[in-house]
N, C-alpha and C positions, 0 to 999 in steps of 0.2 A: 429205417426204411428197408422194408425186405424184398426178395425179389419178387415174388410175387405181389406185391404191393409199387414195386415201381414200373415196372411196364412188361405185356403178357409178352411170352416166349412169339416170337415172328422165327420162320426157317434160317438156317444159316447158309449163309452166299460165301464168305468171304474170310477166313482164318484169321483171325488178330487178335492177338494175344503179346506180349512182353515181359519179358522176365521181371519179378516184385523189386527186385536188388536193380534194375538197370535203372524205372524211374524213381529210386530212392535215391540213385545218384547224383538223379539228373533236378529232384527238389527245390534245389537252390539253384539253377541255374538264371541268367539273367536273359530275356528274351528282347530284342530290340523290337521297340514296341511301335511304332509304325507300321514293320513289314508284319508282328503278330496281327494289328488291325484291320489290314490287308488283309493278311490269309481268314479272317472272320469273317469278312463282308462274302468269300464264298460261301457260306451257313444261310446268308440271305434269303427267302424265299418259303417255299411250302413244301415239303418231302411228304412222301407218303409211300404206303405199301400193302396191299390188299392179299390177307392171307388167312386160311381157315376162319371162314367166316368174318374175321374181323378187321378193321379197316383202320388202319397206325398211320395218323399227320400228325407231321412235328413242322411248327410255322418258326421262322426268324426273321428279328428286324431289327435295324440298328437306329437308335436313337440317336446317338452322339460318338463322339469319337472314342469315350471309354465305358458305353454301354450296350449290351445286343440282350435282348428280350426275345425270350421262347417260350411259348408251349406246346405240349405234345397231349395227346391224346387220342383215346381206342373206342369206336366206336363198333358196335355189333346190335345188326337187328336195326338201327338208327337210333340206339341208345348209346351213350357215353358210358362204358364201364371203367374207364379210368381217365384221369386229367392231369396234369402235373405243371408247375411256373418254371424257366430258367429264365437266369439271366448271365450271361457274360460279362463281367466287369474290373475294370483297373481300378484300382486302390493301392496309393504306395507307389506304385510301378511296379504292381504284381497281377497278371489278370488272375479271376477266380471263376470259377463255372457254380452257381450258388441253384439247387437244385431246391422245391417246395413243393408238398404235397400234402392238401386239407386233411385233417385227421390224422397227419403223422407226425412224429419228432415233435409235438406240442406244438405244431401250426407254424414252426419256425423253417427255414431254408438250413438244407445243409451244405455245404461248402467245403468245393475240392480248389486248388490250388495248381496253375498250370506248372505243367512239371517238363513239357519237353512241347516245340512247336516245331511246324517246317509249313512251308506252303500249303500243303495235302494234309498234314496231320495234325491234331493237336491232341496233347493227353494230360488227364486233370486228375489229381492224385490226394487219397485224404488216408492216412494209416490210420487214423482212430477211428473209423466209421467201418461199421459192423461190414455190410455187404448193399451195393459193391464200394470198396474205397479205389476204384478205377473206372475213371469214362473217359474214350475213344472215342473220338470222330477221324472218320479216314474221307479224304477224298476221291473215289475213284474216277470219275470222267466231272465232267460239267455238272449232267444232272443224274450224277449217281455217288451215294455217299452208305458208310454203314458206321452206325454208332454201336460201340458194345459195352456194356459194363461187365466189368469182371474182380474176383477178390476171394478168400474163402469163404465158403458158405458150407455148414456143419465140418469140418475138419476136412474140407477137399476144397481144390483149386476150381471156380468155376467161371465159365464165361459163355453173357448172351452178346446175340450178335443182333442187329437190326438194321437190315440192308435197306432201302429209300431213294425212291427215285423222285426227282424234282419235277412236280406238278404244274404242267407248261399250260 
């Protein structure tokens, strides 16, 4: 999954980035998975962000108690030029952030592994995946959030940002 294949650059609002070594640390950590539950049901809802031309919703919904279904997509013109599946889900009593996109990675989900949670934040971390092997959801107010992926992309440290306000 490449970057321009996972979702078009939106402006940057909001600085998030973390050092590679801090969530390598944090990998195995074990997350009490109620209150992780909780802080997902604020993902709930329809984000969006309208910016050069192009119009970024990303929808959430919880299924069950250890499933949340997303998709994101950009539309320009009121054409879709990109679409992508998430899912949030426990397995084990591990959540994972399983990310899919038609015509890429052999039609299969790739799969990052929650590596560090708090109320506001969660970050989902995959070291063998090319770029990005980091995705950030920050919570900033109620209905304001920015997800970023980040990781090396050609021999440098890179990160997008994609700030989203909840569609009231």
């Amino acid at each position: 999954m490449k970057c321009s294949n996972v979702i078009l650059c939106l402006p940057l609002s909001v600085l998030l980035y973390s050092c590679k070594s801090d969530v390598t640390q944090n990998i195995n950590t074990k997350f009490n998975s109620e209150d992780t539950q909780v802080a997902f049901s604020k993902l709930i809802g329809t984000w969006q962000n309208f910016s050069n031309e192009n119009l970024f919703i990303e929808s959430w919904k919880m299924i069950n108690d250890t499933l949340y279904k997303g998709e994101s997509y950009i539309l320009k013109s009121n054409d879709t030029i990109f679409h992508e599946f998430m899912n949030i889900e426990k397995t084990n009593n591990e959540w994972y952030y399983k990310v899919k996109v038609n015509g890429q990675n052999h039609n299969e989900a790739v799969v990052f592994k929650l590596a560090s949670s708090s109320h506001n934040q969660w970050v989902f971390y995959n070291p063998q995946h090319d770029f990005p092997n980091k995705i950030t959801y920050l919570r900033i107010t109620e209905d304001s959030i920015v997800a970023s992926i980040s990781g090396i992309l050609n021999g440098q440290e890179k990160v997008e940002q994609f700030p989203m306000k909840k569609n009231k």
